[in-house]
N, C-alpha and C positions, 0 to 999 in steps of 0.2 A: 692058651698061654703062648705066649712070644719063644723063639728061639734063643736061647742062653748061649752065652761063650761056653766052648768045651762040648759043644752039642752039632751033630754031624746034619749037613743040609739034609735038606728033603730029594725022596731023586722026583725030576721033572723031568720035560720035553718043551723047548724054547724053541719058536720060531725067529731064525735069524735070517736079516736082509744082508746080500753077500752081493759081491760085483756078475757074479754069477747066476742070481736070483735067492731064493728063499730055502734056506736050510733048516731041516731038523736038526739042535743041539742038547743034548743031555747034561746032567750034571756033571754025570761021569767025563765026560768030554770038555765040557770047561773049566771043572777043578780039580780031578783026579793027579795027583802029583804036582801040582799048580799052585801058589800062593797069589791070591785072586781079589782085588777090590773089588766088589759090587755094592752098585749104590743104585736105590730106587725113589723113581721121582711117581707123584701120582697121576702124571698127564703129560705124553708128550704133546709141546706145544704153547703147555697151560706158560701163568706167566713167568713164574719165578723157574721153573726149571729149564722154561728158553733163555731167559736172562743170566742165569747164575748155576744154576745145577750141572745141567749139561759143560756149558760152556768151561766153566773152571775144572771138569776133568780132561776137556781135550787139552786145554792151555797148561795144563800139569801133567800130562800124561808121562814124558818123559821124565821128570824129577822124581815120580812115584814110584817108573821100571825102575831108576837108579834106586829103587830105594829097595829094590829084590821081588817088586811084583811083577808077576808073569805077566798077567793081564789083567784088565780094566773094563767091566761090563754093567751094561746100564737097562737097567730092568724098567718095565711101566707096562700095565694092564690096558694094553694098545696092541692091535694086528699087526704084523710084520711089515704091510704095507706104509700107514703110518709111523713104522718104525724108519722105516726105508727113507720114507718123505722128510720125517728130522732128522735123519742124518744127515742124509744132503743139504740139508738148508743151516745145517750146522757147521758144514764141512769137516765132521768127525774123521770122515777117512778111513786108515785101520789103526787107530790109535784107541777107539772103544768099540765094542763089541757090543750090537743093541741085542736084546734080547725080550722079545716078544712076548709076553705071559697074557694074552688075549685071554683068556677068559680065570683072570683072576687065580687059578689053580697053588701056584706057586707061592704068593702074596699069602693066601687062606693058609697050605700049608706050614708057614712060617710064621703064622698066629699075626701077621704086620699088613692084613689087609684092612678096611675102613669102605664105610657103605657111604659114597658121596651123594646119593640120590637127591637130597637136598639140593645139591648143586647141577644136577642134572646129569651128573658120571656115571649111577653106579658103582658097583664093585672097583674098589680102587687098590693100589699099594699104597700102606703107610710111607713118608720121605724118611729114609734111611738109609747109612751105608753100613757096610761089614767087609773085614779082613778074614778070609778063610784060607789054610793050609790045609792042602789036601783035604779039601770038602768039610773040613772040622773050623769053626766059625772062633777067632782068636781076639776079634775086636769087633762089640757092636755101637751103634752111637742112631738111633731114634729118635727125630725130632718131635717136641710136641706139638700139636695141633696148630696148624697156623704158622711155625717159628721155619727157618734154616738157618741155622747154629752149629749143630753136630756135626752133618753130614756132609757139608762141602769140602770140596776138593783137600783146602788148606788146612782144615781139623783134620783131616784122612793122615796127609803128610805128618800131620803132626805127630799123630800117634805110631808110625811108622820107625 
């Protein structure tokens, strides 16, 4: 079963790409006292989260702070490396925060992972964003199969 509004993240360990190299980040660490967008795309790279996903949170980033969030992090069951690689070609900056979930852990924990093998992925993140206060999850919006509707940028704002 899916994680529910009212219901406290899972804790994990996220590999983040940093100007500095590859960092260990916790839950604890990225939402702890923190009111936090995270939204998960199922592939960096794939098409529509290079085209649209990613890109409409860096292009909103700052309407979203104004709007009281700490930070802005972008989850996808991809290695840090890859993470590193679309940032840069995103030119995200420090405006989102990639977060690495390489072996799916995190996705599974949150009941929002999806087996793409069909398509040749593997274990995937379902596309989805969520508003979390202090690690307790206040807004969820999970796209159906196929769709991005919910989870962009400007739904995100909206619900804010």
């Amino acid at each position: 079963m899916a994680i529910q509004v009212g219901e406290k993240l899972p804790a994990a360990t996220f590999q983040v790409p940093t100007a500095g190299g590859i960092e260990a980040r916790t839950t604890e660490q990225l939402f702890a006292g923190k009111k936090v967008v995270l939204f998960s795309v199922p592939g960096a790279f794939t098409p529509t989260c290079s085209a649209k996903h990613l890109p409409g949170f860096v292009q909103k980033a700052d309407e979203i702070r104004a709007k009281g969030i700490d930070a802005i992090v972008c989850l996808a069951v991809n290695d840090a490396f890859v993470m590193g690689a679309w940032a840069k070609d995103q030119n995200v900056g420090d405006r989102v925060i990639m977060a690495a979930d390489g072996n799916g852990a995190f996705a599974k924990a949150l009941g929002l992972d999806f087996d793409g093998a069909r398509f040749g992925m593997g274990l995937r993140s379902q596309r989805f964003a969520l508003v979390a206060d202090d690690g307790v999850v206040t807004h969820l919006a999970v796209e159906a199969p196929g769709k991005f509707e919910v989870s962009s940028a400007e739904a995100v704002l909206a619900k804010l």
